[in-house]
N, C-alpha and C positions, 0 to 999 in steps of 0.2 A: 329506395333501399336496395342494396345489394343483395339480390336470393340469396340462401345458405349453399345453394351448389354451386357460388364462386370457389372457394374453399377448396380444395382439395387435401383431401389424405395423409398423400405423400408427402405434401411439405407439413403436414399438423407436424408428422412422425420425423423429417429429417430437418424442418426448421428451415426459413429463409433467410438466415444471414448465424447459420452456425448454434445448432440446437445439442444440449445436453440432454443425453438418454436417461428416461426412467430406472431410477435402482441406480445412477450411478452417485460415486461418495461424494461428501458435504464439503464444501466449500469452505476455510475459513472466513470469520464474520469479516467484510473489510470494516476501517476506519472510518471516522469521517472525512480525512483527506485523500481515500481512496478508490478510486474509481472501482465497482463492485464489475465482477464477470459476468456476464449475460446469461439468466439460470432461466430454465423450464422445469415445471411438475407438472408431472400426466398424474391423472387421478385414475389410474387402472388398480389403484392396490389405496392401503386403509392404512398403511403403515410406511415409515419410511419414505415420504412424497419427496422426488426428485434425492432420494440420499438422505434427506435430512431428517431426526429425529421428531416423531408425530405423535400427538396424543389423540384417541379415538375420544368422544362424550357422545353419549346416547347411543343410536342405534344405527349409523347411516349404510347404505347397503352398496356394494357394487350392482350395477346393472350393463347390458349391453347400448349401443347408441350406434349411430353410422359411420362415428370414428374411431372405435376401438371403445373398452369399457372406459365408465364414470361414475362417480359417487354420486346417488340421488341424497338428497336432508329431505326427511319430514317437516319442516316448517314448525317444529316443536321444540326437541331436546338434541337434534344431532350436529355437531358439527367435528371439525379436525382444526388441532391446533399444533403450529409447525416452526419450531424451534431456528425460528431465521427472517430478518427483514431484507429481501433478498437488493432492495433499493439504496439500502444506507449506503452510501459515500457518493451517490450520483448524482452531478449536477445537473444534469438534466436527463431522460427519462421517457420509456416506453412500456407500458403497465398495458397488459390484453389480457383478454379471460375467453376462453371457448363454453356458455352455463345455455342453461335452459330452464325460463323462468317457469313455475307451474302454477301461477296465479295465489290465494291466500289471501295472508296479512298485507294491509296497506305496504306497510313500513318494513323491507325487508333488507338487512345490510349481510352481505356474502361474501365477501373477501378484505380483510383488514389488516394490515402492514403498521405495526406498531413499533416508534421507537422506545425505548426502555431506559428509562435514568438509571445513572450509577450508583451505586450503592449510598445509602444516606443522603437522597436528593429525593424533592417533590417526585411524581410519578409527572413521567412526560403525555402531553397532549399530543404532540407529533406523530402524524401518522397518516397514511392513506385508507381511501375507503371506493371500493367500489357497491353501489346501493340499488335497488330499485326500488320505485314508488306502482303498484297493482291498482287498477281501478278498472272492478270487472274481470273482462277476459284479456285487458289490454295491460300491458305497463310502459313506466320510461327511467330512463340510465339517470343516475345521479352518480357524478364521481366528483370527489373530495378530495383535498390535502391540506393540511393545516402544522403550521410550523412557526418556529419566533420570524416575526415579522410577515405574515404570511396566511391567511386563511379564506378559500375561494372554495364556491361549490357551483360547477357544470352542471344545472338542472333545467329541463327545459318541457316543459307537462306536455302541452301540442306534440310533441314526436312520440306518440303513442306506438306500442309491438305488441303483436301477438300475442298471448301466452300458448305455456303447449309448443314452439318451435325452439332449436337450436338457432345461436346468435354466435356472433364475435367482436366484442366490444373492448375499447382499448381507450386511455388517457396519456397525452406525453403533452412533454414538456422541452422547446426547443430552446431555450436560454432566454425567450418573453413572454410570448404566448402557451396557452394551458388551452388545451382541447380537450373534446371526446368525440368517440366514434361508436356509433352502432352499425355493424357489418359494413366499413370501412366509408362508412358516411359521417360529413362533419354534424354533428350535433349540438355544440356550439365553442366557441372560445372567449379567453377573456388576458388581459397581461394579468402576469403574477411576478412577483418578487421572492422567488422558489432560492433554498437552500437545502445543502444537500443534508439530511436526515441521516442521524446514528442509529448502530446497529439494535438488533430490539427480535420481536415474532409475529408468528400470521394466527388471524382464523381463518377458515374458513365454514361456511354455513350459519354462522352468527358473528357479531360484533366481539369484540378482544374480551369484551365484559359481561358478554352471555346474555347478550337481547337482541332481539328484531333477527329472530331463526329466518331461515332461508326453506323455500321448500320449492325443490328443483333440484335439478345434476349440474354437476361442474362437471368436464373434460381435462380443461389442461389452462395453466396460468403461465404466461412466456413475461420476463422481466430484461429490457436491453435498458443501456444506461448511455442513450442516445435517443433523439426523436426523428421515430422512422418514419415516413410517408407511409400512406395507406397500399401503396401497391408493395411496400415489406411486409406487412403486417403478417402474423402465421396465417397462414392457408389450411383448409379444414377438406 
């Protein structure tokens, strides 16, 4: 495993391949035929993540951390929900989260990227998921994507983490293979048959649907729509 003081700061805050600053304005949604912009939310604020329009549920609280503030969830009722799939048009794809798990429920899902049917259409399945599974004071990464023609889940029980430390965990997607990483380690891969996802919104601290709370802090979610190597990945 990569210690958390690979990381540095400076790039959490200025981005290693071209970071958008907290508080700046929202992006139009792209397309499906659209290549989306490479978007960051720092979770230093409750409102407003990365520009885009956020709704508060329960009680989640700012805290301080070693990288600047983050939103802690109780594992109960709190999460933020944020009016944008920052992924939709991207064929392929670099999904990382800066969280820190605090142990809990088994079953905890903490950042979900939901595509959203048109009006007068089924409700869409499409969507990405970053997950963790707790057993004890340990857990490990489950990251998902499920789409028409398409559904694979990166779970691997043996690469058990700590609870109680800062991580930075990330899934892309280079045009075959589907990986994950915990603090820029491969955790495992597999081919997928990936297409690029319509535009839609996030939770974060629980599932799109209000289950499997999260109880821990997020820092900052960075979304590129390309698959970076691990020595891109944001630095903390």
């Amino acid at each position: 495993m990569i210690p958390p003081a690979r990381l540095d700061r400076r790039s959490l805050l200025t981005g290693a391949v071209g970071l958008s600053l907290p508080g700046c304005a929202a992006l139009p949604a792209p397309t499906l035929h659209q290549t989306p912009p490479q978007a960051v939310w720092t979770f230093d604020r409750l409102t407003d993540i990365g520009g885009v329009a956020t709704k508060v549920e329960g009680a989640p609280v700012l805290i301080d951390s070693p990288y600047g503030r983050a939103v802690r969830f109780d594992g109960v009722d709190d999460a933020l929900f944020i009016d944008q799939h920052p992924l939709a048009g991207a064929e392929t794809f670099t999904f990382e989260a800066l969280f820190r798990p605090d142990g809990g429920a088994f079953e905890q899902r903490w950042l979900h990227l939901a595509e959203e049917a048109p009006p007068g259409q089924p409700p869409s399945q499409t969507r990405f998921l970053f997950e963790i599974r707790v057993v004890q004071d340990r857990w490990y990464l489950d990251a998902f994507t499920r789409g028409p023609g398409y559904n694979h889940t990166l779970i691997f029980p043996e690469r058990l983490h700590p609870c109680g430390q800062w991580f930075h965990v990330a899934q892309t997607f280079d045009g075959r293979l589907y990986r994950s990483y915990v603090d820029g380690v491969l955790q495992g891969e597999a081919p997928l048959a990936f297409t690029a996802q319509g535009p839609g919104r996030a939770s974060v601290g629980c599932r799109i649907n209000r289950l499997n709370y999260f109880n821990g802090a997020v820092r900052q979610a960075r979304f590129t729509p390309a698959a970076l190597p691990p020595e891109r990945f944001t630095r903390r």
